[in-house]
N, C-alpha and C positions, 0 to 999 in steps of 0.2 A: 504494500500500500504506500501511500504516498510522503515520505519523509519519515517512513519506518527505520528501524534498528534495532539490533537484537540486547534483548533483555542485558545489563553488566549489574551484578552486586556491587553494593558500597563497598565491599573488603577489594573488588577487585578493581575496583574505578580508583578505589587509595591510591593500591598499588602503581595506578599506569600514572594517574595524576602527579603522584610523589616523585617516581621517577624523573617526568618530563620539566616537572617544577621545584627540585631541587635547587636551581640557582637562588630563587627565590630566599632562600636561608642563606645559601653559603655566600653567593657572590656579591660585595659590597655596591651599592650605587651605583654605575658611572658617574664619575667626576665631583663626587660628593667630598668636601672636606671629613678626616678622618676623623677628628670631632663630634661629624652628626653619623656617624654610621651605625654604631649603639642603637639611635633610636630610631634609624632607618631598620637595620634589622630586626626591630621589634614588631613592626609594623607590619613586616614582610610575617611576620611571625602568627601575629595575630588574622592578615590575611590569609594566611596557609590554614589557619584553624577553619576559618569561616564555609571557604572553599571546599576543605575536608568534611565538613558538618554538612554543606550541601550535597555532596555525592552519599554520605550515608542515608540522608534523610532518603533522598529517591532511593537507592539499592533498599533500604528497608519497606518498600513501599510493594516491591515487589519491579515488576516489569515496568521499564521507561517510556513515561511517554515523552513523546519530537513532535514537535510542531515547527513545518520550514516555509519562513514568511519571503515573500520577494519584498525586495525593501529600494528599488530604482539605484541610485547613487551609491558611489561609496561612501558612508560620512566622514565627512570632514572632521572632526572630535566629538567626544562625546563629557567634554567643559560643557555643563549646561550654560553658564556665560559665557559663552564663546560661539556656540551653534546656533545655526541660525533656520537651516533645511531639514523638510519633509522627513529624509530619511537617517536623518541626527536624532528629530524630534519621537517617532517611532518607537527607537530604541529608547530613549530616554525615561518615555513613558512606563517602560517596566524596570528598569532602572533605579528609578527615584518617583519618590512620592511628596508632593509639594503639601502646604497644608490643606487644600482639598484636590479630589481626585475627579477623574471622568469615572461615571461609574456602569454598571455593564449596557446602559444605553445612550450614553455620552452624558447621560446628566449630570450634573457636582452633587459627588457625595464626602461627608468627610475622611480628611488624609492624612497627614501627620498630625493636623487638628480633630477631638474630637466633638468640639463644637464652637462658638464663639459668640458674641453679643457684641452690640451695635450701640453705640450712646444715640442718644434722643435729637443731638444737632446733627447724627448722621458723619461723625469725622472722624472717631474715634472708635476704632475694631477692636478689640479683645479674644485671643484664639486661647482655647483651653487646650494643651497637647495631649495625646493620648500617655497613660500611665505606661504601655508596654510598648512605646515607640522605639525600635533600635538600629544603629547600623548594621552593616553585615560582620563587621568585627566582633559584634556583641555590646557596642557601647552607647547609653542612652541618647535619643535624641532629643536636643532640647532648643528650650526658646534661645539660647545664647547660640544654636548652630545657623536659625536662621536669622539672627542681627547680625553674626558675621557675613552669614552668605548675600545676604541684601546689601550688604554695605560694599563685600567685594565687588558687586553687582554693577552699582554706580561707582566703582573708585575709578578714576579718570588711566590710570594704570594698568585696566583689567583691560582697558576698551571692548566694554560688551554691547554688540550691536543692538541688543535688544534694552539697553544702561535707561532710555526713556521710556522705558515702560513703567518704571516707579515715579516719575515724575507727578503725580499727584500725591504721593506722599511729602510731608515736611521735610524740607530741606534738601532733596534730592535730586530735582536741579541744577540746584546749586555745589552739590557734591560733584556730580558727573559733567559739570564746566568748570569742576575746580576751583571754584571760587568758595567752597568751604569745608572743613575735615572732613572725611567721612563718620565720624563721631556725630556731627547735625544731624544726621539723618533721621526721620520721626519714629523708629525704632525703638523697642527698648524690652528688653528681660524682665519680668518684675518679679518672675521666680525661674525653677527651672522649665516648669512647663507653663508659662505664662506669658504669652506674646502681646506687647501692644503696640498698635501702630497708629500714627498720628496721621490725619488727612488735611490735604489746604481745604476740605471741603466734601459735601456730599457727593459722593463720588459709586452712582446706580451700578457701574459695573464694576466694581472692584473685586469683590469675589470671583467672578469668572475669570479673573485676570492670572486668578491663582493655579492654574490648571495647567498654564504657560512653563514648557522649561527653563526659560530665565529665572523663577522664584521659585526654583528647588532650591533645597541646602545643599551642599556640598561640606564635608569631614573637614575639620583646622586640621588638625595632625595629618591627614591623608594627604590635602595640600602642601602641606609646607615641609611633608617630610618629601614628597618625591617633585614638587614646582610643576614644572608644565607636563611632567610626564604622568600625573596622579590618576589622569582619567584609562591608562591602558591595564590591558589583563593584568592579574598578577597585585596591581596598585589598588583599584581603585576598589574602594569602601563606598558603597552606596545605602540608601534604605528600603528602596523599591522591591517589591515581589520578586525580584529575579540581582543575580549578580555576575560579573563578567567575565566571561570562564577563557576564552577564545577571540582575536582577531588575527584573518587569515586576509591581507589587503586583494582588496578588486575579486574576492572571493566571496567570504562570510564572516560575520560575527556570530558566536555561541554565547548566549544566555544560560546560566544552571537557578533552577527556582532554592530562595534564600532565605533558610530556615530560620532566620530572626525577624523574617517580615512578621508584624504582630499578626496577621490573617493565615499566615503561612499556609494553613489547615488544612483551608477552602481553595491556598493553589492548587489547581486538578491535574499543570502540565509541566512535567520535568527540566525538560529542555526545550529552551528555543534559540532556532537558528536562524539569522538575520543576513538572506542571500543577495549578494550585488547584482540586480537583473537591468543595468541601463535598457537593453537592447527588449524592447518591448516582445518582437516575436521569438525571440527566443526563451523569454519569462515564459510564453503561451504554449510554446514547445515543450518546456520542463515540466508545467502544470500538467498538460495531456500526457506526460511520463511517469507521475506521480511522484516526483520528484520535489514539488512544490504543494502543498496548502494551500498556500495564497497568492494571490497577483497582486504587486502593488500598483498594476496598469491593465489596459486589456486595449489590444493593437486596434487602433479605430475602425480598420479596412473591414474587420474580422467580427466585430458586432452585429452586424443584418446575421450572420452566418453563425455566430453561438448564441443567437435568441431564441435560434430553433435548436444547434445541437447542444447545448450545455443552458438550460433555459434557469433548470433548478439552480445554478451554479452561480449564473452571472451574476450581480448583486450594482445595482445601476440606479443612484438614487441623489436627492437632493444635497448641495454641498455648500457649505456656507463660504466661498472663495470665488474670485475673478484669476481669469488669463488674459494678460496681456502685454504690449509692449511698452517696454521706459524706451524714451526719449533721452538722446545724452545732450541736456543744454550748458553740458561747458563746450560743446562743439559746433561749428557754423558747419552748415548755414543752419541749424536747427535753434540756436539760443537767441539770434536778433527774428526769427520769422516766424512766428503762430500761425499766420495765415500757411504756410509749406507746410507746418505737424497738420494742421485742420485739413489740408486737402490732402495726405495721405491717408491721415485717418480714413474721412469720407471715401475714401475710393475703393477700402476695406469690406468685401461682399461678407459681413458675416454670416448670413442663411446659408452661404453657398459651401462655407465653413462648417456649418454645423450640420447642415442635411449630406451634405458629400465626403466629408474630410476627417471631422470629429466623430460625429455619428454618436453621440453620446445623450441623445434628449438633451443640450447645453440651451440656454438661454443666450439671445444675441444682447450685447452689453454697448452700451453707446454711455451710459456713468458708469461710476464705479463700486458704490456700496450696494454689495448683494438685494437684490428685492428679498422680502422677508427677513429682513435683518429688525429685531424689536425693536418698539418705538421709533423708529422711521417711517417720515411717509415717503411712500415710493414717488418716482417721478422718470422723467426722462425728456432732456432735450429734443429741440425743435427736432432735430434733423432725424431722430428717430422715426416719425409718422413720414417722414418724404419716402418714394420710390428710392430704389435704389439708381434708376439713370437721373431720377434727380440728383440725389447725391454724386452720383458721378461728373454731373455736370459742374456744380458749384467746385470740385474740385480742382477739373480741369481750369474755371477760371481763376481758382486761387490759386494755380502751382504758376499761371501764365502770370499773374501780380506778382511774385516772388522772380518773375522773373527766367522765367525755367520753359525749355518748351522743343520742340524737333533741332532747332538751329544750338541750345544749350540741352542737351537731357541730363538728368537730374543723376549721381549712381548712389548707392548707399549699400550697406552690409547690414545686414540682420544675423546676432549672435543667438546662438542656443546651445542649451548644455543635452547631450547625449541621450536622442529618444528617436525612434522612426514617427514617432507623432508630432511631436514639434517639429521635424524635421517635414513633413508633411504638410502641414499649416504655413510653416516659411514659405514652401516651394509655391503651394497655392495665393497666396498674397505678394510671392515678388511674380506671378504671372499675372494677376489683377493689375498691381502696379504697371508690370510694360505694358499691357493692353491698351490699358486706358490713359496712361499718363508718360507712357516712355521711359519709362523709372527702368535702367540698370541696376540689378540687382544681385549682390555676393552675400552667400551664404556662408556661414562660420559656424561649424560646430565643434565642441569641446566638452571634457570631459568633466564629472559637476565641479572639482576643487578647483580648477583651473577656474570654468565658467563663474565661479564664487569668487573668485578672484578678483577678474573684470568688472566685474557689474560692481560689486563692492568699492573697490578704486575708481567707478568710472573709466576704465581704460578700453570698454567696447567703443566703438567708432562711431555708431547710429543710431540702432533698435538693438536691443536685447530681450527674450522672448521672459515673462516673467510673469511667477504666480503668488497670489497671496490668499492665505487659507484663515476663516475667522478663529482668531485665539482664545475671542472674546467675542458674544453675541451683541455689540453693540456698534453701529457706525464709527464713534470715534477711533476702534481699532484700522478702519480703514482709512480713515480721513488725515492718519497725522501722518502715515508713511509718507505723503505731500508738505509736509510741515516743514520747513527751511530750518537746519542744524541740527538735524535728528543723526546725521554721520551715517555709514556704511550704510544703512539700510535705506537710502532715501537712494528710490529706485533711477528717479532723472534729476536729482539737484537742484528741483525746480524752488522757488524763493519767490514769494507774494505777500508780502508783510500784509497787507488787506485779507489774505487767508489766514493766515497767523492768529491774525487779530480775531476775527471771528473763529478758529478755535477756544480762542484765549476766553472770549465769550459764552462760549458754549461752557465751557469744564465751570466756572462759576455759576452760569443757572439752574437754578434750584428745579424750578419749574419743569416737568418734563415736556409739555408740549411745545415750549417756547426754545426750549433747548433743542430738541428736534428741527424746529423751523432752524433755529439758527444756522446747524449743520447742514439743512439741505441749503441755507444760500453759502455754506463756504464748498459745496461741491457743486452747485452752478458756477461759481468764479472759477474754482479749480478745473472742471473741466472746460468752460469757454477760452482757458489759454493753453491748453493740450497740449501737455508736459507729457501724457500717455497716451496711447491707442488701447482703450477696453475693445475686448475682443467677442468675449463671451462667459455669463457668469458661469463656475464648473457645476460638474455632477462628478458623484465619486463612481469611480468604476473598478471591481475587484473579480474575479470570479475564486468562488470559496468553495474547497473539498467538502462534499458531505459529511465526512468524517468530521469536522471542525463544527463542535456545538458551544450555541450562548452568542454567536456574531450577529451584532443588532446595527441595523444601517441605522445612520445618524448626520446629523447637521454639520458635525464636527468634522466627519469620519475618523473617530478615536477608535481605537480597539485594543483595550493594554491585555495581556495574553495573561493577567491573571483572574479573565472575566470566563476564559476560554476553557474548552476539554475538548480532546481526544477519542474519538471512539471508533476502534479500526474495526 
């Protein structure tokens, strides 16, 4: 069956484990002063228990269960401050457990916290930790791991791309532009398991915010004994249902389930293995081989044709996230001409994208914050309700006002990081483009660390193909990626201090309806200066072994693998 393996006792997983991880004891740090290597080897010390205690737990269990997820990319690290992508975020999720969880149908249920209260002016959180919270070394988790982890979060030295996420907390702005210690931060211990955290202000989605792997904890001593290498096999001490047994690069990550998770009980699945499938149809290939569980993709071409053969299987459902392209405006001719982003926009056939290319039920997207996103009222510019040769039209006269035309043709590159479906969507929009508007057009694709690279630095050339998935069920999560000085993660560097401004308006009103209106006029200004091309809002696409029970399609598409079981 499909990402089977044959039964190994805990005495005998000891054995093979002990063998292969022996350095782990004997061999000192790399480049560690000889000083800290005591407490390096301690560490190592106490890891090796953790690890040992998980392989008895499953060999005593009886027969192992494997679960093998395709997971796209390779990730990048798995620093919860430091990651930023899909398939970082995945893994994370069984990993580490932030104070509240996704719970087995993406909803928040509690997580490191096991409950919290609310003061009356709505600013002030109070999280009660659970009594039997632990690392995987055995060591309590408490409210001092996550005012450190928060504060490493925003220290201007971590550069965590996700560092303005706390930005509605006291002082933390101000921390992550350096302009004050990270000690400011509205943070504070008031016991061991007593969290409080101070708000500028009523702030409706805060809690969902917590779900996010940026406001995981991450271990002090696991940090600082091993620095930036703390998150690999062997190092890394987590608290999450699962701990990290395995990485095998451009291949897989192994997961082993982690007997100090306080749920431990009710993990139903042993092992899970976190397979590198860039290449879409060959995920599809491994699936039909049993090889794979799950798909983290399903090849667009190939959907008309497993709705009939794999009907039960497919799992095709609403997704709270937009595709589309950034715009690089530190680059001409795109950063002096709105009117040139508008008319390529415009000349973008999304239907033709979604009925022929995607195939995915997708939603065509001319804004950007998901329809259905709470307390939003939907909307959609003008150009939405035009034909599509209308819009083609107005583009062609906008590309001829920029200037651009048979006598000058316009070239540009469109990046994407490693998929035959983005890579399909390119092709299809740079042949729209020459159709209709003469647009030369180079494709670039790359591999995801590489492609994270670029887009992070800005150093793509044009268009770079780019998704953003809801971390948080409320517009603001999408409206600030627009926000001018948000770093690495501001998709086109676009800067409109009149957007700004009307964020800055929104997060102080109280009110929600008004706060709502607010937001939809900072996404009519945002997108009348098309800094991006919305393409189309996503739908999650997976096809799921039968054998794989408790998988609940959701808004999120979350699925942490200790919701999950096995049944071959």
């Amino acid at each position: 069956m499909a990402g089977s393996s044959p039964a190994m006792t805990g005495r005998e997983w000891l054995g093979q484990f002990s063998r292969k991880s022996a350095w782990l004891i004997r061999k000192p740090h790399g480049g560690t002063p000889f000083s800290t290597r005591r407490k390096d080897d301690s560490m190592r010390h106490h890891i090796l228990i953790g690890l040992v205690a998980a392989a008895l737990w499953s060999g005593a269990a009886g027969a192992e269960t494997l679960l093998s997820r395709g997971n796209g990319g390779q990730p990048e690290t798995l620093d919860v401050h430091k990651s930023v992508g899909i398939p970082e975020a995945w893994i994370e999720l069984d990993l580490f457990e932030g104070l509240l969880a996704p719970g087995p149908k993406g909803e928040l249920v509690p997580g490191a916290a096991e409950s919290w209260t609310v003061s009356d002016d709505g600013k002030t959180y109070t999280f009660r930790l659970r009594a039997d919270g632990r690392w995987s070394d055995g060591s309590p988790v408490t409210a001092q791991d996550f005012v450190y982890s928060w504060r490493r979060l925003v220290d201007p030295k971590t550069a965590a791309p996700y560092a303005y996420f706390l930005d509605r907390i006291v002082g933390a702005k101000e921390v992550r532009l350096g302009q004050k210690p990270a000690e400011a931060l509205g943070v504070r211990a008031v016991d061991d398991r007593t969290l409080e955290v101070s708000l500028l202000g009523p702030t409706s989605y805060f809690l969902s915010m917590l779900v996010n792997n940026s406001t995981f904890p991450v271990n002090r001593a696991n940090v600082e004994a091993f620095g930036a290498a703390f998150a690999r096999p062997g190092n890394l001490v987590s608290n999450g249902a699962y701990v990290l047994a395995e990485d095998v690069p451009q291949s897989h990550m192994t997961l082993r389930k982690n007997p100090q998770f306080h749920d431990a009980a009710s993990v139903k699945i042993d092992t899970v293995r976190y397979v590198v499938t860039e290449d879409v149809d060959s995920e599809l290939a491994r699936f039909k081989a049993g090889e794979l569980d799950v798909t983290t993709e399903v090849p667009s071409q190939q959907v008309p044709a497993l709705r009939q053969s794999n009907a039960a299987e497919l799992h095709i459902a609403p997704y709270l996230g937009i595709y589309f392209y950034a715009i690089n405006l530190n680059h001409e001719p795109w950063k002096s001409s709105p009117e040139l982003r508008r008319a390529l926009s415009l000349a973008v056939d999304r239907e033709i994208i979604i009925d022929k290319v995607a195939r995915g039920n997708q939603t065509a997207a001319y804004s950007f914050v998901p329809p259905g996103t709470s307390g939003f009222p939907a909307w959609q510019p003008e150009e939405a309700g035009w034909t599509q040769e209308r819009r083609d039209q107005e583009a062609k006269a906008l590309l001829a006002k920029a200037g651009y035309g048979p006598g000058k043709p316009l070239q540009v590159k469109i990046t994407y990081n490693t998929s035959e479906n983005h890579k399909k969507i390119a092709v299809a929009i740079a042949a729209m483009w020459k159709q209709k508007l003469g647009v030369d057009t180079v494709l670039e694709n790359l591999e995801w660390s590489t492609y994270l690279t670029q887009h992070h630095q800005k150093q793509f050339q044009d268009f770079a193909r780019t998704g953003w998935i809801g971390q948080y069920d409320d517009a603001n999560f999408f409206l600030e990626l627009q926000r001018s000085g948000i770093g690495e993660l501001s998709t086109s560097d676009y800067s409109n201090p009149a957007y700004d401004s009307l964020l800055d308006q929104a997060s102080a009103e109280t009110d929600a309806a008004k706060r709502a209106a607010i937001l939809q006029r900072a996404e009519r200004l945002m997108i009348a200066d098309t800094p991006v091309i919305p393409i189309f809002f996503y739908t999650s696409r997976h096809l799921v072994s039968p054998a794989v029970k408790g998988w609940a399609d959701n808004l999120r598409d979350q699925h942490p693998t200790r919701w999950l079981s096995v049944e071959r």
